[in-house]
C-alpha positions in Angstrom: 7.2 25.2 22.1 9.1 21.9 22.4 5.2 20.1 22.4 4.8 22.2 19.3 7.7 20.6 17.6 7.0 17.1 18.7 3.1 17.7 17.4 4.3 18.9 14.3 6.6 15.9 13.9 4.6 13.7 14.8 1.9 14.6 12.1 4.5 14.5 9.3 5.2 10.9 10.8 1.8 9.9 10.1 1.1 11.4 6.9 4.4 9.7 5.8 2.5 6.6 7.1 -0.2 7.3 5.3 2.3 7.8 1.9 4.0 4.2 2.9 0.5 2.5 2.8 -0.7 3.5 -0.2 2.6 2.0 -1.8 2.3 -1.1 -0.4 -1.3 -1.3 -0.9 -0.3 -0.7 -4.7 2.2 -3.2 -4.6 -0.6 -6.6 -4.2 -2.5 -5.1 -7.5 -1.7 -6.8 -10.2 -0.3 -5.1 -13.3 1.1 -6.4 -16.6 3.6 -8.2 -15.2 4.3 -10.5 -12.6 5.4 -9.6 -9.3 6.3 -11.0 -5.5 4.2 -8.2 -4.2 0.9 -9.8 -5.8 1.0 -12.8 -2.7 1.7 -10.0 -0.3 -1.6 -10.1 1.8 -1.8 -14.3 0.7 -2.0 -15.8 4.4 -1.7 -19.9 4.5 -3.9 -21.5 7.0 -0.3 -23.3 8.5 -0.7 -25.1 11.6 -3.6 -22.8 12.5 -1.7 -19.8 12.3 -2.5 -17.5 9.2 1.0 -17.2 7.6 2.2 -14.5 5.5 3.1 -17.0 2.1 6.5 -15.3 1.8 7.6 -16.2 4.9 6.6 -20.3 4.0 7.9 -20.2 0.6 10.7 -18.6 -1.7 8.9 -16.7 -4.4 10.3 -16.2 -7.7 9.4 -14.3 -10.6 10.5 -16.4 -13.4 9.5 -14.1 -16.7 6.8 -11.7 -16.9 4.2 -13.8 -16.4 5.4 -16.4 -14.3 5.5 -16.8 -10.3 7.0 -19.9 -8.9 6.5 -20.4 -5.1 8.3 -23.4 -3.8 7.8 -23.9 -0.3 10.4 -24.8 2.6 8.2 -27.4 4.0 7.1 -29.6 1.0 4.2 -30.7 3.6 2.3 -27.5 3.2 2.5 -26.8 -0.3 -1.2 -28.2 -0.6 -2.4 -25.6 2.3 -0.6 -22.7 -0.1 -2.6 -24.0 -3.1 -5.5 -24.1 -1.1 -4.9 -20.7 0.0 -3.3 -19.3 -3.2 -6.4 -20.5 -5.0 -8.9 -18.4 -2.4 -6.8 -15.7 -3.0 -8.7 -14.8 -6.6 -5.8 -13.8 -8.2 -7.4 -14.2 -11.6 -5.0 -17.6 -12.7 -4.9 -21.0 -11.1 -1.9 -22.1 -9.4 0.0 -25.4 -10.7 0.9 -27.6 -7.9 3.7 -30.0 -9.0 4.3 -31.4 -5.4 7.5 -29.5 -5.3 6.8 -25.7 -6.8 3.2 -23.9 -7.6 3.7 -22.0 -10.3 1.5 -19.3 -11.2 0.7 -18.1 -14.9 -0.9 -14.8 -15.0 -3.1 -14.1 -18.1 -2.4 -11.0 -20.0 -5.3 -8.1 -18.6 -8.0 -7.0 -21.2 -8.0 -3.4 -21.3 -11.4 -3.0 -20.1 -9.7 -4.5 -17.0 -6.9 -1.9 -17.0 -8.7 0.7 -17.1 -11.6 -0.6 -14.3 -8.2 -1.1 -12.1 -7.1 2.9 -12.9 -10.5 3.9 -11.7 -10.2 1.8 -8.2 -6.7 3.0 -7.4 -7.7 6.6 -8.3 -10.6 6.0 -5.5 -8.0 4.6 -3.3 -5.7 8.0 -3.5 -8.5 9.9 -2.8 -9.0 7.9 0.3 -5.5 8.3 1.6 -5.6 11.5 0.3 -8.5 12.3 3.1 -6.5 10.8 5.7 -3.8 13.3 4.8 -5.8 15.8 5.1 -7.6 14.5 8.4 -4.3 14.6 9.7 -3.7 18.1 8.7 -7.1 19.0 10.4 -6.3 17.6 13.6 -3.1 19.4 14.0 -5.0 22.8 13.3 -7.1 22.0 16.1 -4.7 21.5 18.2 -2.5 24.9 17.3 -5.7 26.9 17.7 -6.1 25.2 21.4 -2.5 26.5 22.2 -3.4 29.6 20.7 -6.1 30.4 22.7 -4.5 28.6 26.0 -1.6 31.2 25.2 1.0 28.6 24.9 1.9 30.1 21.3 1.6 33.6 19.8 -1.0 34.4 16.7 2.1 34.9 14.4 3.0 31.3 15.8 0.0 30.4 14.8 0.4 31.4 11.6 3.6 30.2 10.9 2.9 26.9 12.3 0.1 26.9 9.9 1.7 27.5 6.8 4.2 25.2 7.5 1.7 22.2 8.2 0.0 23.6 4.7 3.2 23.0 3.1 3.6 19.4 4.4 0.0 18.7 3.6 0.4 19.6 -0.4 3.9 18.0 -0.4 2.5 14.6 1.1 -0.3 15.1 -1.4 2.2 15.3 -4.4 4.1 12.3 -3.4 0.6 10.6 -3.4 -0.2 11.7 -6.9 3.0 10.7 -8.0 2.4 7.3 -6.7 -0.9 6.9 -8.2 0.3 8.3 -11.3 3.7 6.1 -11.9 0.8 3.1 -10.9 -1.6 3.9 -13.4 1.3 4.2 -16.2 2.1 0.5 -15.0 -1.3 -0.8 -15.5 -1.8 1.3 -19.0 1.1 -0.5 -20.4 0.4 -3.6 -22.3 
């Protein structure tokens, strides 16, 4: 029973994984406004270490447009312009030697909605790996079924519950997708 537990935890781990990914994969697209969370997955060619730009650089978000980046090491701002410029993040950063500042356009809505159709694809994928998860843990309850570790009712208890779990972790992945897509539908 105690492996039981620990399997069953364990799977509600991961599908709270799964929940925590999607979100921060959410976070780098870019919306109406501007946001820190657009240069999340920006990495800076710095000394020959890919660098994460926020930990190089203070980010600000100056107005709803506007991200200023001003780096700790003045010597690197010209590998973050380099790199911030790769990044296709649909404006062209403004290297002053100091700061880069960063002014988004405002998205056509042609744009919004092709950007509602990819993250809709993208919960469906995270959706599947919810359920993958929820697969994998039936097969394992039948095994201790038929090995006798658990009872049928078990079984079917266990069952239900990792059904519950499943929908509930589906929810919060609907209600991620749709408080993103109200985000990018607002001009």
């Amino acid at each position: 029973m105690e492996g039981i537990a620990a399997l069953l935890t364990n799977t509600k781990t991961e599908m709270a994984e799964h929940v925590a990914r999607l979100e921060r994969d959410l976070a780098t697209i870019r919306t109406g406004r501007a946001s820190a969370g657009l240069l999340e997955n920006v990495r800076v060619d710095y000394y020959g270490t890919p660098t994460p730009i926020k930990q190089m650089a203070v980010i600000n978000v100056l107005d709803a447009k506007t991200l200023e980046i001003q780096p700790w090491d003045i010597s690197a701002i010209n590998d973050i312009d380099k790199a911030l410029q790769k990044a296709d993040l649909g404006a062209s950063p403004v290297n002053n030697g100091k700061v880069i500042r960063i002014t988004l356009p405002s998205m056509t809505e042609e744009r919004r909605k092709q950007l509602a159709k990819n993250i809709s694809k993208m919960s469906e994928d995270f959706k599947v790996a919810v359920r993958n998860a929820r697969r994998d843990v039936m097969d394992k309850l039948k095994k201790a079924q038929k090995a006798s570790e658990i009872t049928e009712d078990d079984l079917k208890r266990y069952e239900a519950d990792v059904q519950k779990t499943t929908d509930s972790f589906i929810a919060q992945i609907d209600q991620v997708i749709k408080h993103k897509e109200e985000e990018i539908m607002k001009i």
